[in-house]
PDB file of N, CA, C, O and CB in Angstrom:
ATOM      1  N   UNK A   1       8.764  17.201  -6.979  1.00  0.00           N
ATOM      2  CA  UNK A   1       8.223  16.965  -5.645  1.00  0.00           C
ATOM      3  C   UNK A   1       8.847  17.953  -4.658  1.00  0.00           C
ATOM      4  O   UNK A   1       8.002  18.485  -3.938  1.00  0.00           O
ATOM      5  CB  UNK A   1       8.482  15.501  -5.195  1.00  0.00           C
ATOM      6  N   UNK A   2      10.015  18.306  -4.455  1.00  0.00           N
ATOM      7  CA  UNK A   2      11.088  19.417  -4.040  1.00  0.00           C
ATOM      8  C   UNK A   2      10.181  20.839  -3.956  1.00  0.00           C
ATOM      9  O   UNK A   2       9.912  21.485  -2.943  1.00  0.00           O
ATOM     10  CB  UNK A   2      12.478  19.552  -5.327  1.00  0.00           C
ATOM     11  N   UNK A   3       9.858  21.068  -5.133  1.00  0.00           N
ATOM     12  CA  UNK A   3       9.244  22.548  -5.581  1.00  0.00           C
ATOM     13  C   UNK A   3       8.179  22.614  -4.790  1.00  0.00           C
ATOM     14  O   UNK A   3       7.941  23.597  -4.088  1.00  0.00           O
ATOM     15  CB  UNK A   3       8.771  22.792  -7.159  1.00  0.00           C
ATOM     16  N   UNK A   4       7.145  21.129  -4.860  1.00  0.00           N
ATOM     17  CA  UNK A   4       5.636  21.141  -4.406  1.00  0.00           C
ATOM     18  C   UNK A   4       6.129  21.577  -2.797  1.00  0.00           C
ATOM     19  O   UNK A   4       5.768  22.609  -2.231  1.00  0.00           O
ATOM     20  CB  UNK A   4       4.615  19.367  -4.633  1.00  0.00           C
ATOM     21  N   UNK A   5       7.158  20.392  -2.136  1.00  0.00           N
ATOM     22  CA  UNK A   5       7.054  20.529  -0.859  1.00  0.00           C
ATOM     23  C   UNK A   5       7.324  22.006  -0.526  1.00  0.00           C
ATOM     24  O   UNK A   5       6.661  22.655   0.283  1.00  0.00           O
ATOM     25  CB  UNK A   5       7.920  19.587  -0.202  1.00  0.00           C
ATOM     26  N   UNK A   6       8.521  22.535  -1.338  1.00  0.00           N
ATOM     27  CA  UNK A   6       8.776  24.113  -0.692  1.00  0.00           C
ATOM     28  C   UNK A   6       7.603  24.770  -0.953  1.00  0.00           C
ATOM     29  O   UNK A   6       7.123  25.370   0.009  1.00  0.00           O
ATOM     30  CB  UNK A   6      10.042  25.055  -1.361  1.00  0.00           C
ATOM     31  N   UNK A   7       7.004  24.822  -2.003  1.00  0.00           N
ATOM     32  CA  UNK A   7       5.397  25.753  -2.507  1.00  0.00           C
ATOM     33  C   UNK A   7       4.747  25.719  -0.992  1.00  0.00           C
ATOM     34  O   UNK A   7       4.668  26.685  -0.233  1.00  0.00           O
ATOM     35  CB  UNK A   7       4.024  24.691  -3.998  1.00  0.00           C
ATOM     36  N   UNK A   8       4.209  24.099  -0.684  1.00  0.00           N
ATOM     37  CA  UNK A   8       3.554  24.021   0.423  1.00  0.00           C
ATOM     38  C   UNK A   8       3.660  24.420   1.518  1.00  0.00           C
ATOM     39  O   UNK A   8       2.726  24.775   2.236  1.00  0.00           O
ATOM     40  CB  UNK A   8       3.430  23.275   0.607  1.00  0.00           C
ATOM     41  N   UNK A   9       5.222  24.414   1.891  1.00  0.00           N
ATOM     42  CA  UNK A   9       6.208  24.899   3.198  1.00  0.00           C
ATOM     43  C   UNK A   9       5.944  26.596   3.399  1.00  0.00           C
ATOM     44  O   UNK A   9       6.093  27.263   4.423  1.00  0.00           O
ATOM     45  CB  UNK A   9       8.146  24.574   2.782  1.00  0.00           C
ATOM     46  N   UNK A  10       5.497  27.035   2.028  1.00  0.00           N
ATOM     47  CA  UNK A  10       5.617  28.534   1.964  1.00  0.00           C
ATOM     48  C   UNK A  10       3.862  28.886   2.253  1.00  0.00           C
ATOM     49  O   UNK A  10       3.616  29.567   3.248  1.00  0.00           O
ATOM     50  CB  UNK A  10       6.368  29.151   0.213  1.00  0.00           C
ATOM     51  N   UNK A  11       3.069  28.570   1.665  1.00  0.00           N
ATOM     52  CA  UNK A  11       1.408  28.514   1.997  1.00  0.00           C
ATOM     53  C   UNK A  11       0.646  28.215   3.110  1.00  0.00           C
ATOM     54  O   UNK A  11      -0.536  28.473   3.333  1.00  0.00           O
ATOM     55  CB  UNK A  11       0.854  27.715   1.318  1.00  0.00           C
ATOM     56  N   UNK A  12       1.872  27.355   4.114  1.00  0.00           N
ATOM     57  CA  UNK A  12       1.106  27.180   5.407  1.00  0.00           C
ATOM     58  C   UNK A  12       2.141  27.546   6.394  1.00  0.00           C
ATOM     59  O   UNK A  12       2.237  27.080   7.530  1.00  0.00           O
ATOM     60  CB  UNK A  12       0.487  25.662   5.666  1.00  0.00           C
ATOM     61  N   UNK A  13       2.988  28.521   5.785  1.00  0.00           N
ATOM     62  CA  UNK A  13       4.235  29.398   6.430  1.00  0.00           C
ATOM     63  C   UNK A  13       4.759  28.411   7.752  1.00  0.00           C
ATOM     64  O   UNK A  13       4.543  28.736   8.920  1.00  0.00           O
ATOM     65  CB  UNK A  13       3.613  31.195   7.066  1.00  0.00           C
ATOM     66  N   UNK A  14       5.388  27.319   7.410  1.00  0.00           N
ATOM     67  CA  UNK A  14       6.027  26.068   7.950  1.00  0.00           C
ATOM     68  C   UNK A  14       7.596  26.441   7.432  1.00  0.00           C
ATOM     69  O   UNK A  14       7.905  27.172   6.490  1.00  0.00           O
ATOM     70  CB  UNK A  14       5.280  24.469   7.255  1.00  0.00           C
ATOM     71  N   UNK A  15       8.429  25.747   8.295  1.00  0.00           N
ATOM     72  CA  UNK A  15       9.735  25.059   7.534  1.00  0.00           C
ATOM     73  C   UNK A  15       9.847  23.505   8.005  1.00  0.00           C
ATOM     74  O   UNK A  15       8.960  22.808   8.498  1.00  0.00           O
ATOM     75  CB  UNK A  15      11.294  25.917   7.987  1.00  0.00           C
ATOM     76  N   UNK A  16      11.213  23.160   7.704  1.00  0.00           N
ATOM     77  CA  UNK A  16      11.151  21.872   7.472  1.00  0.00           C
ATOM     78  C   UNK A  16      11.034  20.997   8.913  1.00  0.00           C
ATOM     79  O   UNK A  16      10.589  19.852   8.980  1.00  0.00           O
ATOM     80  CB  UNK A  16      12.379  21.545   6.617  1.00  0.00           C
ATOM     81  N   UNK A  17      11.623  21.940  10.259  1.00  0.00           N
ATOM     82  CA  UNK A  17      11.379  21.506  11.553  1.00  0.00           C
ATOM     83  C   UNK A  17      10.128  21.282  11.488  1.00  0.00           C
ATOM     84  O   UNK A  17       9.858  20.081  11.478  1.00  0.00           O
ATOM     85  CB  UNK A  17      11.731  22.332  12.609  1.00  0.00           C
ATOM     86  N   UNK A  18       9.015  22.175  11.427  1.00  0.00           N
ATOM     87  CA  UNK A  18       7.936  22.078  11.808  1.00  0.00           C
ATOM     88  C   UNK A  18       7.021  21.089  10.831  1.00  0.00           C
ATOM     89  O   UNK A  18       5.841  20.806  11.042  1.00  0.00           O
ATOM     90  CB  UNK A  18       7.542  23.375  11.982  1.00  0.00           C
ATOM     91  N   UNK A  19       7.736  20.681   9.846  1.00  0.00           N
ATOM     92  CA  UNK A  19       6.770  19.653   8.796  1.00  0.00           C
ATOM     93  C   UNK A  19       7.793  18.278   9.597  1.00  0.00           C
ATOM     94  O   UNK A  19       7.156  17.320   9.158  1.00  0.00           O
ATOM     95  CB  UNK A  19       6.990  19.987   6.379  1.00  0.00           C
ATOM     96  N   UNK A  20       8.437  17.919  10.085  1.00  0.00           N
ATOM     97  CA  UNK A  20       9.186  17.073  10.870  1.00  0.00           C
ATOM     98  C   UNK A  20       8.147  16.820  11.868  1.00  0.00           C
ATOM     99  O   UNK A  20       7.442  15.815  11.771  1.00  0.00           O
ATOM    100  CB  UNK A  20      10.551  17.641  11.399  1.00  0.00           C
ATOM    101  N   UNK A  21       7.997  17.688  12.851  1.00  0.00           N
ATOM    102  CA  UNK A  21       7.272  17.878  14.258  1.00  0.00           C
ATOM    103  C   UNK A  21       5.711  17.406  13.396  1.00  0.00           C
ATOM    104  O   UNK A  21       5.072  16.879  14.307  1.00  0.00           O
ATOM    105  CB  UNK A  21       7.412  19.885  15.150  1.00  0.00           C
ATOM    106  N   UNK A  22       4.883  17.352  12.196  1.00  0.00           N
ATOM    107  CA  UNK A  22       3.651  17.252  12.223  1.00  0.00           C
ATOM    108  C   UNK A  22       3.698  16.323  11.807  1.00  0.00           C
ATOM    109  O   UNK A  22       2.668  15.648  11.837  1.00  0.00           O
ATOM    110  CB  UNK A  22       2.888  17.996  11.794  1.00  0.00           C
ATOM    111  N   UNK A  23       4.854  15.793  11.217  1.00  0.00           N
ATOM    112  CA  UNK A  23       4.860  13.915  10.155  1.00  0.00           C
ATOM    113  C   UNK A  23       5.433  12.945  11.004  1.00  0.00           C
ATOM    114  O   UNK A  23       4.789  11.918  11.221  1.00  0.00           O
ATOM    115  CB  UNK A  23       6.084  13.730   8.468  1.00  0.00           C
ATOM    116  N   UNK A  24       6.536  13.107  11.518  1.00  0.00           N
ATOM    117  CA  UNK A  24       6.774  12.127  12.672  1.00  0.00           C
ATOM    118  C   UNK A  24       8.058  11.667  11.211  1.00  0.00           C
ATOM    119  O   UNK A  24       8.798  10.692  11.343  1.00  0.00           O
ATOM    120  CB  UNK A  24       5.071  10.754  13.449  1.00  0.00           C
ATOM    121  N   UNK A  25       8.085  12.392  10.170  1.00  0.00           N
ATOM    122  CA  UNK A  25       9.529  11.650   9.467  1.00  0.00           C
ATOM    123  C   UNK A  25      10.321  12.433   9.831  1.00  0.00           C
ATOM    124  O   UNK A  25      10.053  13.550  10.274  1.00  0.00           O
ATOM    125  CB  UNK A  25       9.758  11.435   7.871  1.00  0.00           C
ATOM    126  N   UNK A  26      11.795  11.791   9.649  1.00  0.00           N
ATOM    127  CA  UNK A  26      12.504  11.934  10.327  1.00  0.00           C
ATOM    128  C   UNK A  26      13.388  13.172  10.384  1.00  0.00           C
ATOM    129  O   UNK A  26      14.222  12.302  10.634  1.00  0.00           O
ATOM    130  CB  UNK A  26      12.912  11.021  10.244  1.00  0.00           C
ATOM    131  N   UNK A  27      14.006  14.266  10.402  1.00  0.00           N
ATOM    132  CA  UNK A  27      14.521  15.410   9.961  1.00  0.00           C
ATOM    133  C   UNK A  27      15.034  15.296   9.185  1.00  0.00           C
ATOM    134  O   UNK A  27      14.732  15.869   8.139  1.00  0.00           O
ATOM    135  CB  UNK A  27      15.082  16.020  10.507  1.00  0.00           C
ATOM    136  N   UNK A  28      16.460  14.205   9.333  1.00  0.00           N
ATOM    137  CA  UNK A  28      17.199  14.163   8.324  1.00  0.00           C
ATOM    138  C   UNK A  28      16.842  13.953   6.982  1.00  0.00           C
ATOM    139  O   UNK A  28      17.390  14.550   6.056  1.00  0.00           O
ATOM    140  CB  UNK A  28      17.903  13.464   8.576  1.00  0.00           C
ATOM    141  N   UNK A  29      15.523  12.739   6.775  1.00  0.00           N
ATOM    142  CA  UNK A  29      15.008  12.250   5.592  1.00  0.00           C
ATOM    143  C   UNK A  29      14.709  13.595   5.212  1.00  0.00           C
ATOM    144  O   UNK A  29      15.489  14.064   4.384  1.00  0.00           O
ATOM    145  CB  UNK A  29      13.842  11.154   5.616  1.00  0.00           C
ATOM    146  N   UNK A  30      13.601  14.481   5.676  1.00  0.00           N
ATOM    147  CA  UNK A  30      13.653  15.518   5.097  1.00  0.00           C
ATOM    148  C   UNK A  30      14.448  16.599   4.425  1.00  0.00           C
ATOM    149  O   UNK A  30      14.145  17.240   3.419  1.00  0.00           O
ATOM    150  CB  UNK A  30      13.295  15.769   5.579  1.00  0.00           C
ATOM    151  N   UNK A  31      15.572  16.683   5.204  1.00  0.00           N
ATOM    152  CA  UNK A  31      16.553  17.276   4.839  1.00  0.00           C
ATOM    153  C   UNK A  31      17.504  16.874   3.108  1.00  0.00           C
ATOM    154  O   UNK A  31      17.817  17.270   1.986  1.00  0.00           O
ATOM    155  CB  UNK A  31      17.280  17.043   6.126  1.00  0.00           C
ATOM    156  N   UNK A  32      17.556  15.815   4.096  1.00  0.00           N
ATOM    157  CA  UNK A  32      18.204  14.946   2.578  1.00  0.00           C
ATOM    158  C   UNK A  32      17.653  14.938   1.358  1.00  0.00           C
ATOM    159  O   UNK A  32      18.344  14.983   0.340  1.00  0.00           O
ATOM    160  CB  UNK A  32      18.259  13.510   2.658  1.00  0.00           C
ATOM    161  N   UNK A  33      16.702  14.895   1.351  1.00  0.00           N
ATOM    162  CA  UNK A  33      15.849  14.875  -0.328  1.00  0.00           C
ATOM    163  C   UNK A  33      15.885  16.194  -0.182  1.00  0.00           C
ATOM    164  O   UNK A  33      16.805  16.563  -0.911  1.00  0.00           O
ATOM    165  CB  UNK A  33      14.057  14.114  -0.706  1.00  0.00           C
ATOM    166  N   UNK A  34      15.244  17.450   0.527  1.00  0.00           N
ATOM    167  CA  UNK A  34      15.065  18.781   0.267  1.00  0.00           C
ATOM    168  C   UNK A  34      16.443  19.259   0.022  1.00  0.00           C
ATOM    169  O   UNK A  34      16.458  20.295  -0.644  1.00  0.00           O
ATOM    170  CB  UNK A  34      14.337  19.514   1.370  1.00  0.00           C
ATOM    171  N   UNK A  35      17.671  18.783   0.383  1.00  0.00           N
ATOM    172  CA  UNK A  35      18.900  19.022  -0.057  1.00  0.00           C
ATOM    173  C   UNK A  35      19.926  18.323  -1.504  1.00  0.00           C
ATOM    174  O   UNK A  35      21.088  18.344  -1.909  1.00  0.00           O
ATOM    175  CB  UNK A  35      19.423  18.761   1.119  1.00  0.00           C
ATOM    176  N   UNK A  36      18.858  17.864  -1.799  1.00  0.00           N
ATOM    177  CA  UNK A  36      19.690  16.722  -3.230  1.00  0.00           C
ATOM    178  C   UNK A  36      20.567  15.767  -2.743  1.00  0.00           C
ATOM    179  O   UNK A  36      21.117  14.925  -3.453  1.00  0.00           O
ATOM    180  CB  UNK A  36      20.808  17.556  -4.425  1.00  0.00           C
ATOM    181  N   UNK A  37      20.750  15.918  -1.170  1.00  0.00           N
ATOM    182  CA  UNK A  37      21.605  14.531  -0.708  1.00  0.00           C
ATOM    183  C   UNK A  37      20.785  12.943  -1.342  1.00  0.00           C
ATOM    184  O   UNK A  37      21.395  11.892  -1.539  1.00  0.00           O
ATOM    185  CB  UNK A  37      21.594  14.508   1.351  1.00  0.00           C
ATOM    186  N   UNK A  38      19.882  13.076  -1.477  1.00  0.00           N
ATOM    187  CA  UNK A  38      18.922  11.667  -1.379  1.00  0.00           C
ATOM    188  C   UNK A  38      17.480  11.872  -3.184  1.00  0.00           C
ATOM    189  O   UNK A  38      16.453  12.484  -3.474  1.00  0.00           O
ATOM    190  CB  UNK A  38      17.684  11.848   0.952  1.00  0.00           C
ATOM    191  N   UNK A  39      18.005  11.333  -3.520  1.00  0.00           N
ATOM    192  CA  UNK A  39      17.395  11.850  -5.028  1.00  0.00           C
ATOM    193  C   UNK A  39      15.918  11.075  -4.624  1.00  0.00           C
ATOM    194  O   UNK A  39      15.039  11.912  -4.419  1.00  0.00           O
ATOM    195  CB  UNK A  39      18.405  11.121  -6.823  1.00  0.00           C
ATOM    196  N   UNK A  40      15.563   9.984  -4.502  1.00  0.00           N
ATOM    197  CA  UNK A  40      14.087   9.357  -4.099  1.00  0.00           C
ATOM    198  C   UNK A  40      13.356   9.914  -2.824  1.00  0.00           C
ATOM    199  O   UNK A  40      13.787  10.364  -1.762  1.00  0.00           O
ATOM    200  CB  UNK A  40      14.243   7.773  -3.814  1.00  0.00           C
ATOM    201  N   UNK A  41      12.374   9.762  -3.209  1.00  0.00           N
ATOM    202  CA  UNK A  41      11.585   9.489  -1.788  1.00  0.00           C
ATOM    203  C   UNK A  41      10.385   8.805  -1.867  1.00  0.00           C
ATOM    204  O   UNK A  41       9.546   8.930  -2.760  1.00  0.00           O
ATOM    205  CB  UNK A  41      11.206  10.735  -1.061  1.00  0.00           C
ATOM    206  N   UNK A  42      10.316   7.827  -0.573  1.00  0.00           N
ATOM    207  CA  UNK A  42       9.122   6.888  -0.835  1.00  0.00           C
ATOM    208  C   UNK A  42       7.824   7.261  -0.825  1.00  0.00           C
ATOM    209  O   UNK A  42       7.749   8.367  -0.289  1.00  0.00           O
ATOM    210  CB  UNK A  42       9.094   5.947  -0.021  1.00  0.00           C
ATOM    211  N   UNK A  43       6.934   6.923  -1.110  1.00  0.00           N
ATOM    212  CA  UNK A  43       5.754   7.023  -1.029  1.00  0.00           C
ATOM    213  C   UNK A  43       5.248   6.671   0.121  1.00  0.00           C
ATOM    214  O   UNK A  43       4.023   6.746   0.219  1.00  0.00           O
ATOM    215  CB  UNK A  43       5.274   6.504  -1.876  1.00  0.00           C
ATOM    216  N   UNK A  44       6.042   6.194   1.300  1.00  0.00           N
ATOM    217  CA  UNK A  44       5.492   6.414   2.549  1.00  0.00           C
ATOM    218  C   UNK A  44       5.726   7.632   3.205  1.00  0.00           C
ATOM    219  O   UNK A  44       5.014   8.339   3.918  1.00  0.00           O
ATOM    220  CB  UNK A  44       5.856   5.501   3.323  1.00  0.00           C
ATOM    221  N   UNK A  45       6.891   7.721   2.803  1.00  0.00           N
ATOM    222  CA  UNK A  45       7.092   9.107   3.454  1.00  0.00           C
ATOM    223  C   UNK A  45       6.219  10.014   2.635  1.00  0.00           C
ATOM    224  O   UNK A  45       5.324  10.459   3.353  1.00  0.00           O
ATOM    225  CB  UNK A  45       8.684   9.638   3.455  1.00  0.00           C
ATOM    226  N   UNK A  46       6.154  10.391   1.582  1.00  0.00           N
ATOM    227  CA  UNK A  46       5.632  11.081   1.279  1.00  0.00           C
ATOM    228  C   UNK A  46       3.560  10.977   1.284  1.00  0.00           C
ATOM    229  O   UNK A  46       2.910  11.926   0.846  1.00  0.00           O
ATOM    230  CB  UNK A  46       6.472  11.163   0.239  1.00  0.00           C
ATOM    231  N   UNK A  47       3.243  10.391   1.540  1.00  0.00           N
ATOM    232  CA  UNK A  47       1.676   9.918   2.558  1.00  0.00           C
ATOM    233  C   UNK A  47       1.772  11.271   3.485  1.00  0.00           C
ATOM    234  O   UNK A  47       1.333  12.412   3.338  1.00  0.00           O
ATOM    235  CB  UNK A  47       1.794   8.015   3.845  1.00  0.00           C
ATOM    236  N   UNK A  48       2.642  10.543   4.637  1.00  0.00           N
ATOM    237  CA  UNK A  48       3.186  11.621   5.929  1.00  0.00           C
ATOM    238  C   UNK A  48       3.295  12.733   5.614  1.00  0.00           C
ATOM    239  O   UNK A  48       2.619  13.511   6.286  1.00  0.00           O
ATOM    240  CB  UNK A  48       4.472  11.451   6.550  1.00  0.00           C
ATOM    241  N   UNK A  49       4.052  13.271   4.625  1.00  0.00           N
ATOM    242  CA  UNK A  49       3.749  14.528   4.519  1.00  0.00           C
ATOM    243  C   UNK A  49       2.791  15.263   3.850  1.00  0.00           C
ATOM    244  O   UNK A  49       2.628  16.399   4.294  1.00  0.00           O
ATOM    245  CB  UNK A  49       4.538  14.903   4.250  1.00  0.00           C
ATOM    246  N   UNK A  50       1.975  14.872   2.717  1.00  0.00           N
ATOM    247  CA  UNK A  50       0.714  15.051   2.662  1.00  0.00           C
ATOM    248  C   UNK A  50       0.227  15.089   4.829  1.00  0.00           C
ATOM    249  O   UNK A  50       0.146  16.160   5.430  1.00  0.00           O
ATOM    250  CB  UNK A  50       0.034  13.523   1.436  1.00  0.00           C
ATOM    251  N   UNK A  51       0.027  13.885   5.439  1.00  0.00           N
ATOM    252  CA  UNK A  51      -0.397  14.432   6.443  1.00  0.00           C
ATOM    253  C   UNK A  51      -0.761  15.133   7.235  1.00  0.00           C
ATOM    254  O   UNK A  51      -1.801  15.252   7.881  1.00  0.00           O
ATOM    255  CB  UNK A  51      -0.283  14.381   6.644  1.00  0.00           C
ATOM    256  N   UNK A  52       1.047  16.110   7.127  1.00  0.00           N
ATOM    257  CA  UNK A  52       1.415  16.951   7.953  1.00  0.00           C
ATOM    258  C   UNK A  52       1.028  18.090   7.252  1.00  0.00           C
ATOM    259  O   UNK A  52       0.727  19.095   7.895  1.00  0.00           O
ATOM    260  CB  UNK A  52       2.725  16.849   8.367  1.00  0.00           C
ATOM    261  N   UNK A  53       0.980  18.092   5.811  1.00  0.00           N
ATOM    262  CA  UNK A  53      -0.095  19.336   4.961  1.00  0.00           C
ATOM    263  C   UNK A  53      -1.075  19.210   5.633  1.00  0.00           C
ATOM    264  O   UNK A  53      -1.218  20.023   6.547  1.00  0.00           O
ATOM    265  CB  UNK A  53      -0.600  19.205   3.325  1.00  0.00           C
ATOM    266  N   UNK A  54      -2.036  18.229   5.450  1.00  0.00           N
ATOM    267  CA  UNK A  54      -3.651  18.108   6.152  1.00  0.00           C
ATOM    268  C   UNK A  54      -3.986  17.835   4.705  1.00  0.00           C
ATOM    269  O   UNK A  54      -4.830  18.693   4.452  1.00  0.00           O
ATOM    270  CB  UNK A  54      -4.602  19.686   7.098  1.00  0.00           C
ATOM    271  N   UNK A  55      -3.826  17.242   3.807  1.00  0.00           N
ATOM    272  CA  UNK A  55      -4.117  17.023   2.330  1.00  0.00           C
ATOM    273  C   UNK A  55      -3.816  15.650   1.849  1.00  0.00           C
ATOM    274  O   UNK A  55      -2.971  14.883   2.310  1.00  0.00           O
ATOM    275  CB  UNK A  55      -3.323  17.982   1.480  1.00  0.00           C
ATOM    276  N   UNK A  56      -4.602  15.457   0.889  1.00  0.00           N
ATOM    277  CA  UNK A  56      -4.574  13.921   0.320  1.00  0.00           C
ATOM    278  C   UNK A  56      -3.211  13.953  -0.816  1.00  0.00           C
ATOM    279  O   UNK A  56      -3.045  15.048  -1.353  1.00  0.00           O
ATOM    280  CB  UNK A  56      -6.323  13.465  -0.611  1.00  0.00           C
ATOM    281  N   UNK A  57      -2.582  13.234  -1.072  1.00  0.00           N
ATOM    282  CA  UNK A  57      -1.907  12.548  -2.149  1.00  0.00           C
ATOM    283  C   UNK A  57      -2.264  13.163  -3.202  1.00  0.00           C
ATOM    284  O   UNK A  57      -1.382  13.625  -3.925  1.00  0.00           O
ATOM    285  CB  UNK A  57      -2.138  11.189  -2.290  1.00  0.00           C
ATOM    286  N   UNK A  58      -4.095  13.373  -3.661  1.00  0.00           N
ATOM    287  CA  UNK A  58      -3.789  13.707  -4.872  1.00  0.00           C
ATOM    288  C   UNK A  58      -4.044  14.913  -4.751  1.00  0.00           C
ATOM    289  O   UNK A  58      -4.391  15.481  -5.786  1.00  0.00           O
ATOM    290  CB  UNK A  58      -4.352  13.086  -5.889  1.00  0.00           C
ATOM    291  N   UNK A  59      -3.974  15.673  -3.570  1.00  0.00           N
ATOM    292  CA  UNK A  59      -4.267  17.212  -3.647  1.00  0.00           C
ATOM    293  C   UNK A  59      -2.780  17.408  -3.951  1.00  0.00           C
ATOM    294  O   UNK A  59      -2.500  18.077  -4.946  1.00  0.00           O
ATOM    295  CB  UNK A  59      -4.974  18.098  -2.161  1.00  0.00           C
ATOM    296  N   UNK A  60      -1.601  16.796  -3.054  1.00  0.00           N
ATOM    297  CA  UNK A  60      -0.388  16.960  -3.299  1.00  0.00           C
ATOM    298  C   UNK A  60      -0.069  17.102  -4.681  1.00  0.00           C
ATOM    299  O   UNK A  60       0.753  17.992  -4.898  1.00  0.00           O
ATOM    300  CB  UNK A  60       0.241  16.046  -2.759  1.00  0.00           C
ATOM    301  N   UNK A  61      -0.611  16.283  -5.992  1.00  0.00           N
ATOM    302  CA  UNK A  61       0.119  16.359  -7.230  1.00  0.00           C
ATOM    303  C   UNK A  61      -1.083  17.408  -7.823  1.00  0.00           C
ATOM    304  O   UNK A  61      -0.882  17.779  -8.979  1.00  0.00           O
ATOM    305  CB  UNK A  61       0.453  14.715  -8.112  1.00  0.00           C
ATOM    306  N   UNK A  62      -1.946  17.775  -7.359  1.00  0.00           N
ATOM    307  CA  UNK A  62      -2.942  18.578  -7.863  1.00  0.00           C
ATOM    308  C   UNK A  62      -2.772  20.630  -8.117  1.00  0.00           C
ATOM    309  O   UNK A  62      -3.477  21.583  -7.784  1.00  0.00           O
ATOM    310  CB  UNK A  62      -4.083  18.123  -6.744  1.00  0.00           C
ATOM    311  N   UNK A  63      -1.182  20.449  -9.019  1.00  0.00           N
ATOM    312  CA  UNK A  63      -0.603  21.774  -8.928  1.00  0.00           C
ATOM    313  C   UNK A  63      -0.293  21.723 -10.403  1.00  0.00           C
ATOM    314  O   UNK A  63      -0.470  20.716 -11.089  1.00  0.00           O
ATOM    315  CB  UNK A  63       0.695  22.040  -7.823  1.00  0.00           C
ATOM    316  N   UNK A  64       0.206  22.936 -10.875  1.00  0.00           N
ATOM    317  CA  UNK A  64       0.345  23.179 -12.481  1.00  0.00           C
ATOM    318  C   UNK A  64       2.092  22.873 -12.348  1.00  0.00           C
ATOM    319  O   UNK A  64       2.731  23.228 -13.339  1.00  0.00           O
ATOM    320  CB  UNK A  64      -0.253  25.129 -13.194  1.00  0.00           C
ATOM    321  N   UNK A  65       2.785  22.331 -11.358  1.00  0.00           N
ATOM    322  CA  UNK A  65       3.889  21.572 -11.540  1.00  0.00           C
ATOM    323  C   UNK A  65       4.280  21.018 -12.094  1.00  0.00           C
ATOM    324  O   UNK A  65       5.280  20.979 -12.810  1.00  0.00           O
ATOM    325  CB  UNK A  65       4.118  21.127 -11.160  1.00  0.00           C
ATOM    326  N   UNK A  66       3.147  20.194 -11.724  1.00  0.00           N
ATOM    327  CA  UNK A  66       2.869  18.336 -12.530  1.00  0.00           C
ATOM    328  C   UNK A  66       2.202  18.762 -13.635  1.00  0.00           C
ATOM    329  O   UNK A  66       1.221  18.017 -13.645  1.00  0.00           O
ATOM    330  CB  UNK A  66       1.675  16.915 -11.599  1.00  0.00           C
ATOM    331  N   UNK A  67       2.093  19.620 -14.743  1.00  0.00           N
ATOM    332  CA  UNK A  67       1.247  19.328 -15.505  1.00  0.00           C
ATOM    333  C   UNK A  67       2.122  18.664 -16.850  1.00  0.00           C
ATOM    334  O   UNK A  67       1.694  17.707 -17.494  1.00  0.00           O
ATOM    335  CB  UNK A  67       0.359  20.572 -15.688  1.00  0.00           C
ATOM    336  N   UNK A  68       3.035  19.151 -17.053  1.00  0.00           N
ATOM    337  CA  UNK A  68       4.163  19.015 -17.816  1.00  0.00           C
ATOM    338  C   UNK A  68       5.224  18.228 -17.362  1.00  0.00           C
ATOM    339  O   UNK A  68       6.399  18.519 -17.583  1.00  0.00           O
ATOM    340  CB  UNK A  68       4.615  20.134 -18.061  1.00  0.00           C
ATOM    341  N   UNK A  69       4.835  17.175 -16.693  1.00  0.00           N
ATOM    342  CA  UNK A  69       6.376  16.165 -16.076  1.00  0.00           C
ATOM    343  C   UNK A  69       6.875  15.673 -16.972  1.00  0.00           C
ATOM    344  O   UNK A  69       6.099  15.071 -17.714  1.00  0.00           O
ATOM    345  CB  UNK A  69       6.276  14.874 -15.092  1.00  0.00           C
ATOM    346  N   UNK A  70       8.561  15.667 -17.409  1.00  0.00           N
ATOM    347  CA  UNK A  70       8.918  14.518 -18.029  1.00  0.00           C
ATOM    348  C   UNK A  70      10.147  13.777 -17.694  1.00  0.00           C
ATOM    349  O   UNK A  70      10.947  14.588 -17.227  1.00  0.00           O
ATOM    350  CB  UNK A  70       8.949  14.780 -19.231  1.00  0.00           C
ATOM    351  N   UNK A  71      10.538  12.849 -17.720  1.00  0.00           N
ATOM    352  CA  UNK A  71      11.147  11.916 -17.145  1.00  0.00           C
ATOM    353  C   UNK A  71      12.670  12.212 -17.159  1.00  0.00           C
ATOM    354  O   UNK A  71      13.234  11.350 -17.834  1.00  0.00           O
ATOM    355  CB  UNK A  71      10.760  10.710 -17.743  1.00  0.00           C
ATOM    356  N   UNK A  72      13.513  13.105 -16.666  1.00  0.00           N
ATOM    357  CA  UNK A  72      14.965  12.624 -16.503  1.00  0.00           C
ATOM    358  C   UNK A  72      15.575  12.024 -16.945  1.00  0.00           C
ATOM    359  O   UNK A  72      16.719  11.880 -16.515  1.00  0.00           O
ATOM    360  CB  UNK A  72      15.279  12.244 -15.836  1.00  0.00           C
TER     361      UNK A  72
END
């Protein structure tokens, strides 16, 4: 999810202030997971940021990322 958000951050030439400023989550949350401080993230938050992409949920997992997930 890390990779997708930076991929995305890089395609709509954003950083993490400005995906903050379009989701209304909170900086730090962002920070924290984009920093390995915070290993989860919810699925609300992550809605919001789809949002702040302008993209649905499943456009979000709709990358050759995910094609090969396996579980940790």
């Amino acid at each position: 999810i890390r990779k997708r958000i930076k991929k995305l951050l890089k395609e709509n030439n954003m950083n993490l202030w400005q995906l903050y400023k379009q989701t209304g989550v909170s900086a730090s949350t962002l920070s924290y997971f984009m920093n390995k401080k915070r290993e989860l993230i919810t699925l609300k938050t992550l809605l919001h940021i789809c949002e702040g992409f302008h993209i649905e949920l499943k456009e979000f997992f709709d990358d050759p990322l995910f094609k090969d997930v396996e579980q940790e």
